[in-house]
N, C-alpha and C positions, 0 to 999 in steps of 0.2 A: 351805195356804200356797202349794203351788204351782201351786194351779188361780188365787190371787191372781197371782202372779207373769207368769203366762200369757196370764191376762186384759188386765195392764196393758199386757202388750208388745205386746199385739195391738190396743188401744185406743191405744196411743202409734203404731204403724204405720197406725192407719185415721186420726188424725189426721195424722198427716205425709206423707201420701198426695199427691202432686202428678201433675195431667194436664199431659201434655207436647204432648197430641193431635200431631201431625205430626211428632217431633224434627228430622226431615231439613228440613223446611219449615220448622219456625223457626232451624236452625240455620242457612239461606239468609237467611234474613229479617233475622237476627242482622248476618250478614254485610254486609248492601247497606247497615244502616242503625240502626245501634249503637239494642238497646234494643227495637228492631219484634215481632225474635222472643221475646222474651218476653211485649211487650203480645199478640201473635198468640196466646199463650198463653191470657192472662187474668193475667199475671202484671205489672198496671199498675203499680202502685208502683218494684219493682225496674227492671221496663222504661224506665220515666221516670227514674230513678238512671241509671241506666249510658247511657243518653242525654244528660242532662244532664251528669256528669261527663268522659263519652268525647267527647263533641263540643264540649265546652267546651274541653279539655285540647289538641282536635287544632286547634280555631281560634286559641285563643288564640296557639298555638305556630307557626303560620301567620300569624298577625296581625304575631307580634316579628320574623318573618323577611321582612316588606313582601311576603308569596304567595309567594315564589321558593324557601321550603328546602321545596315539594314538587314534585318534578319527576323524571320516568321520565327518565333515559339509560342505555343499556344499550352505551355503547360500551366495549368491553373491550380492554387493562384504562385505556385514559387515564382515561375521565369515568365509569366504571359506578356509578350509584348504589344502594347496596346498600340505604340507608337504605328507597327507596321500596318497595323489597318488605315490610318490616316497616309502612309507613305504609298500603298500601294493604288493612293489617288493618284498617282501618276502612271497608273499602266503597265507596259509589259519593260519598262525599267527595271522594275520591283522584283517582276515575275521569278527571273534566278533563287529568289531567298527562299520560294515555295520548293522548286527544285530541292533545294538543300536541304530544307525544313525534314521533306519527304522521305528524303538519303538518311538523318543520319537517326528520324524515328523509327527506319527499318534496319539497325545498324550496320549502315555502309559507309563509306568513307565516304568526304564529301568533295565536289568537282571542284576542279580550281585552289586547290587545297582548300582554306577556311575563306572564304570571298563570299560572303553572306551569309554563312553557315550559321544556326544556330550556337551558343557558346556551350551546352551542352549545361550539366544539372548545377545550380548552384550553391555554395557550401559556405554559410558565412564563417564555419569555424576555418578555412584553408583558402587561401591564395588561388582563386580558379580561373579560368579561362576570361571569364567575360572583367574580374580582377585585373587579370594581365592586359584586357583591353582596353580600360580604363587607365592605366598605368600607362603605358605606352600613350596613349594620347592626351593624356593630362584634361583636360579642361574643353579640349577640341571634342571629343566623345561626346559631351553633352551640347555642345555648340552642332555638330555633324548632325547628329538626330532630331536637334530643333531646325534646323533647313530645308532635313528631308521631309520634316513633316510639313512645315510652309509650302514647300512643293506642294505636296500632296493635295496641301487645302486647296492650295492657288489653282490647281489645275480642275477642282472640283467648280470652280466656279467659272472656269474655260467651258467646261462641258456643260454647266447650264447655257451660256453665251449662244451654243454649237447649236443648244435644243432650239432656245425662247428666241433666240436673236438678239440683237443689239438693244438697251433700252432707249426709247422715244417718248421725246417729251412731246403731250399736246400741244399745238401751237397757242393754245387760248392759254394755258399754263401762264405765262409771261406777259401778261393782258393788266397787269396791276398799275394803279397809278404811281410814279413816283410818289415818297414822304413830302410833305409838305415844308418845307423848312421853315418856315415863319410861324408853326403853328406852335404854340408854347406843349410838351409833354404832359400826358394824363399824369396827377397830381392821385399819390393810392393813400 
């Protein structure tokens, strides 16, 4: 019985066996481009989920904010966007809004006209930039910058997935007796 027992757990471990070949390298690969480091794996199916769901989740939420609810400022404390640190858990998606950030602190125009541009300083006494992009999107502004930043998280836990691998339960985990149902409940 226990050489059965031993047997199984070690047949349930050689099948749940996962190559991670590079962890550090898919967990980059994770990083630039929700999804890569797991196909860089061989882990196509999942890699294409978490691509298709994380990048769907970060444009769509991009799309309802007209491009503008991602954008680097890091002016402290008026305009600091905090949000973009958590968006730019998603990789080289994000990466344009550094571009811009970069443009329009050296003042240059920025690419793309405004497509993730900073909104530049903000004035609570006047109607400013990042005003008008609230205006124009009403309610979706705050909805677009909550998705991208889900994105963001969801892909950060992609790339743990890339590093540790899949979680596995011990087989001895599930080893408990059924409750007993005739037995009357502890009485507190």
């Amino acid at each position: 019985m226990a050489n059965e027992q031993s047997a199984s757990a070690t047949a349930a471990t050689e099948v749940l066996h996962v190559d991670l070949r590079q962890p550090g390298v898919a967990a980059i690969w994770a990083w630039l481009w929700p999804g890569a480091g797991h196909i860089y794996q061989g882990r196509y199916a999942k890699g294409i989920l978490y691509m298709v769901c994380i990048l769907g989740t970060w444009f769509f939420g991009l799309g309802m904010g007209n491009g503008h609810v991602v954008y680097a400022s890091f002016d402290w404390p008026d305009n600091f966007r905090w949000h973009y640190v958590l968006q730019l858990g998603v990789g080289l998606p994000a990466a344009p809004a550094i571009v811009q950030a970069v443009r329009v602190n050296n003042h240059r125009e920025p690419l793309l006209v405004d497509f993730m541009a900073p909104p530049g300083p903000v004035d609570p006494e006047r109607f400013d930039t990042l005003a008008r992009w609230h205006g124009e999107s009403h309610m979706f502004f705050e909805l677009g910058t909550l998705y991208t930043v889900v994105a963001g998280l969801l892909n950060i836990l992609a790339i743990y997935d890339a590093y540790a691998g899949p979680v596995i339960g011990h087989p001895d985990d599930d080893k408990r007796p059924p409750p007993d149902k005739n037995k009357e409940p502890a009485k507190t």
